[in-house]
C-alpha positions as CSV (number, residue, x, y, z in Angstrom):
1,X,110.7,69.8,57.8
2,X,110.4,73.5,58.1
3,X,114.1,74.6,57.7
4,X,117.4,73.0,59.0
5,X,117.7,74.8,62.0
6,X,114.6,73.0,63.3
7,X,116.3,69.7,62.1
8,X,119.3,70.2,64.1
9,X,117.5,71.2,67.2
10,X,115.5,67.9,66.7
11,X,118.8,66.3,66.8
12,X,120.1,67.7,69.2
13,X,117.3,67.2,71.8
14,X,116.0,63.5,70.6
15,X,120.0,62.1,71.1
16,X,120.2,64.6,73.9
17,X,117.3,63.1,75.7
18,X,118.5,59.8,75.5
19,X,121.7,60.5,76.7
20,X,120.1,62.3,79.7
21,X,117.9,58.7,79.8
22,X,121.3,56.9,79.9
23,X,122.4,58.9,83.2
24,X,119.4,58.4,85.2
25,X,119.2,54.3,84.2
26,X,123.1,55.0,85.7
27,X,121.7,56.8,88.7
28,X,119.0,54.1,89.9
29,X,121.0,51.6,88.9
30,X,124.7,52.4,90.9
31,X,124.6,48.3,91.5
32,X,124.8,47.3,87.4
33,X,127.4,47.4,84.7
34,X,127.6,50.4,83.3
35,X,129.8,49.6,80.5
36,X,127.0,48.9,78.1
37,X,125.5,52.3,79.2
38,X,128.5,54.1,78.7
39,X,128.7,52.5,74.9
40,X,124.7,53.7,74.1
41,X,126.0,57.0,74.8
42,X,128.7,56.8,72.8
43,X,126.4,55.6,70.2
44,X,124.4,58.2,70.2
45,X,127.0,61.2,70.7
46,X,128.5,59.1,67.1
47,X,124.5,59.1,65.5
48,X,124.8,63.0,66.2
49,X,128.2,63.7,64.7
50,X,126.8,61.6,61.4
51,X,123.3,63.3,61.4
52,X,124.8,66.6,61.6
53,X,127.3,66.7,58.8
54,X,124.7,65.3,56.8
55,X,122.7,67.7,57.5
56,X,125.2,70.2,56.7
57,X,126.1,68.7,53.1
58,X,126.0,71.2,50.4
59,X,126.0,69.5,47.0
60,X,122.2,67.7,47.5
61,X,119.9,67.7,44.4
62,X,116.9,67.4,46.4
63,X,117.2,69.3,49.7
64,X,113.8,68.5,50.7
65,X,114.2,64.5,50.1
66,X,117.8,65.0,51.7
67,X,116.3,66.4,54.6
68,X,113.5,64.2,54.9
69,X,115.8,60.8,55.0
70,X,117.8,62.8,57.8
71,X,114.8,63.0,59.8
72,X,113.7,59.3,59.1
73,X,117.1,58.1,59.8
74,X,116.7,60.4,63.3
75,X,113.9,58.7,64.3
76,X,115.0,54.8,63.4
77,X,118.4,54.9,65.6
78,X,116.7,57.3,68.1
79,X,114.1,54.2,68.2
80,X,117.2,51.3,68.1
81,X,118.7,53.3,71.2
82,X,115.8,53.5,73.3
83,X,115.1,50.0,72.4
84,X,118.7,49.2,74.3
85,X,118.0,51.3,76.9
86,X,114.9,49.4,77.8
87,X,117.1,46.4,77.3
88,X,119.9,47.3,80.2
């Protein structure tokens, strides 16, 4: 991870991007439920909130381990989320 303003910009456009996948699943799919589309994006608007105030945590021993769970953590529940998209 090169600094945390490249981490936040990852989290902002991985969870933005599948909130933008959300809305055009909504779009084609006008027919369908959309309550279990409205609570992925919830889901995912509540994954950023958490991933940024870690992020911003000051007291960290390791910054560089710190940083690198972030990002692991990032790309499990971006991966759980698609996953449920692909499931609607």
């Amino acid at each position: 991870m090169a600094n945390v303003r490249d981490l936040k910009k990852d989290i902002n456009y991985v969870l933005g991007d599948i909130i933008e996948a959300v809305y055009v699943w909504e779009l084609t799919n006008p027919d369908k439920e959309n309550k279990k589309a409205e609570g992925i994006i919830d889901e995912a608007i509540g994954t950023f909130d958490e991933l940024i105030v870690k992020v911003n945590e000051k007291k960290v021993d390791d910054k560089k381990k710190h940083f690198k769970a972030i990002n692991n953590e990032l790309e499990e529940r971006g991966r759980k989320l698609i996953e449920k998209i692909n499931a609607l």
